[in-house]
C-alpha positions as CSV (number, residue, x, y, z in Angstrom):
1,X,0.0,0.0,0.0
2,X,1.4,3.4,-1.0
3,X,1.2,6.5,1.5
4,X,0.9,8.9,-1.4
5,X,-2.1,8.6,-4.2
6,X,-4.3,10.9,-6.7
7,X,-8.0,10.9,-7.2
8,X,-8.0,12.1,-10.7
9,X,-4.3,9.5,-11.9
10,X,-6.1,10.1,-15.6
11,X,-4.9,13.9,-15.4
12,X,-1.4,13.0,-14.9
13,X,-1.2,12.2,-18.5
14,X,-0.8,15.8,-18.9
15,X,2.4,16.2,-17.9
16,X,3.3,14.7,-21.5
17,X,2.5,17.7,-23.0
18,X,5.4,19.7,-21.2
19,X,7.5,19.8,-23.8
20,X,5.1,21.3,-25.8
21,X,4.6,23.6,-23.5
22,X,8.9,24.4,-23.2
23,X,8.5,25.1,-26.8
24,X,5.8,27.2,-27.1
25,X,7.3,29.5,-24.5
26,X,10.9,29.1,-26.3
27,X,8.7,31.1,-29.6
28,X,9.2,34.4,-30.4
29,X,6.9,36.5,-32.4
30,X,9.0,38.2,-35.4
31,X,10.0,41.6,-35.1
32,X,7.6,43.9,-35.9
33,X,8.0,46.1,-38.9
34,X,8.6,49.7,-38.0
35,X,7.4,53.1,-39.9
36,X,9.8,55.9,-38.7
37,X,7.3,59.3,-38.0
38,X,9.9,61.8,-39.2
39,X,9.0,63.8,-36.1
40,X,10.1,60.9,-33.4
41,X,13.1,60.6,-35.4
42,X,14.0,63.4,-33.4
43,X,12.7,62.1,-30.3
44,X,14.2,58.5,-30.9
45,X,17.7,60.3,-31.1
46,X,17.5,61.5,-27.4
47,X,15.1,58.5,-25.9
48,X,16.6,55.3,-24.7
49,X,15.6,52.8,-26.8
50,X,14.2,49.6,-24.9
51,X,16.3,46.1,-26.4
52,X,14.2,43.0,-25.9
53,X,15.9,39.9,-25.6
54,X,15.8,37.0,-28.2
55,X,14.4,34.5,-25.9
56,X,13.4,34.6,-22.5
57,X,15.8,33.8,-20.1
58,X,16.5,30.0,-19.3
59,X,15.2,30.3,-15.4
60,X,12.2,31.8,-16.6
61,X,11.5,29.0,-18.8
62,X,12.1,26.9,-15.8
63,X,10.3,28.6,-13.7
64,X,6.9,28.2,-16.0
65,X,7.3,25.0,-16.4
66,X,7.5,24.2,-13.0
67,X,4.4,26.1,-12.4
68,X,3.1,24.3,-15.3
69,X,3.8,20.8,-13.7
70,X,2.3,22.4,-10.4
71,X,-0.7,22.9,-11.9
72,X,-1.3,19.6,-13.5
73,X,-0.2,17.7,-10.2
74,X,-2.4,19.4,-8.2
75,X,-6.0,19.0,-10.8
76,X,-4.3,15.7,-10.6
77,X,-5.9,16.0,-6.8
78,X,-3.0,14.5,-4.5
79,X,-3.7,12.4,-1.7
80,X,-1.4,11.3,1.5
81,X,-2.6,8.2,3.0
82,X,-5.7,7.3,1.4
83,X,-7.9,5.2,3.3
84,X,-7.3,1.6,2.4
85,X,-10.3,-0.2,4.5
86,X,-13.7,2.0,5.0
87,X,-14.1,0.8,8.9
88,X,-12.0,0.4,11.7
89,X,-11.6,-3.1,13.2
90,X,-13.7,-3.4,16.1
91,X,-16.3,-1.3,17.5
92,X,-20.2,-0.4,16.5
93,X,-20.5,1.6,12.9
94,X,-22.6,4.8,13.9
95,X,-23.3,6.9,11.0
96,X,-24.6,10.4,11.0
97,X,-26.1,11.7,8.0
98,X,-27.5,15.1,7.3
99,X,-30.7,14.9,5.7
100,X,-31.8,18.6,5.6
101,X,-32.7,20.5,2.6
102,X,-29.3,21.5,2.8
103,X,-28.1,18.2,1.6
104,X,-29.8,18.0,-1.3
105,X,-28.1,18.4,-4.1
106,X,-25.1,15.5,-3.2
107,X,-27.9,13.2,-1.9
108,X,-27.5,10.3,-4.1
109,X,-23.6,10.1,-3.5
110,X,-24.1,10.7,0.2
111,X,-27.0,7.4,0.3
112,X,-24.1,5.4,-2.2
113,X,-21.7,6.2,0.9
114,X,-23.7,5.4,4.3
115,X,-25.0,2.3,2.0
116,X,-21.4,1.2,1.1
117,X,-20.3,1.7,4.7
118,X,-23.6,-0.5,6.1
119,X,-22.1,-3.2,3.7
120,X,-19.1,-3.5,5.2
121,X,-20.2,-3.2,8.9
122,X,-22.6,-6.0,7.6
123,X,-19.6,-8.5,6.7
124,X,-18.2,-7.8,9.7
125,X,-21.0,-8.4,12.0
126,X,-21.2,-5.3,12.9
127,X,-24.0,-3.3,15.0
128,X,-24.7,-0.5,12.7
129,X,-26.6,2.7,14.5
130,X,-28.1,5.5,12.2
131,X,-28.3,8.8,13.0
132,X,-30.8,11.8,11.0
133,X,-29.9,15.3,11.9
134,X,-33.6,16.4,11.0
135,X,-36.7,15.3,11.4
136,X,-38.7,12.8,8.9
């Protein structure tokens, strides 16, 4: 059993696409083509003129990319030590289950889990005690 998993392992696939994404930030768009206003001819003479570089800087590259990979890795949805059993050895299962209006909208997933957990506690001979946090 691992101590380290991901929910969503189909998203690391992603991290293929990397170097795709080192060479699209390697591009440079061409030099734009540049019409000289005879009056900032004048002006160009005494302004500094602002150089940009050919290519961004290696540790900027790097730097992206790790944020890239960061990004990936965590829709990825890390988890540190998921749960391997669903109940604990010994001991009554006592579920409580929220069944306000507030709980609506996951209902079904919440009902797949208490019914998922009942199994279990079931195999195991377990006394199972349920709980509603609203009336009927």
């Amino acid at each position: 059993m691992s101590a380290f998993a991901f929910a969503f392992p189909a998203v690391l696939t992603a991290l293929v696409l990397l170097p795709v994404i080192w060479w699209l930030l390697r591009l440079t768009p061409p030099k734009p083509i540049t019409e000289v206003f005879p009056p900032f001819a004048i002006l160009a003479s005494i302004l500094k003129r602002e150089e940009t570089p050919a290519q961004s800087p290696w540790w900027l590259t790097l730097l992206r990319m790790l944020m890239a990979a960061a990004v990936i890795l965590a829709i990825a949805d890390p988890v540190f030590n998921p749960r391997t059993s669903t109940l604990a050895t010994g001991g009554p299962l006592v579920l409580v289950v929220d069944n306000s209006w507030a709980a609506a909208t996951d209902w079904k997933q919440r009902v797949e889990t208490a019914s998922m957990l009942i199994d279990d506690a079931e195999s195991r001979d377990l006394p199972v005690s349920l709980v509603l946090t609203a009336d009927r």
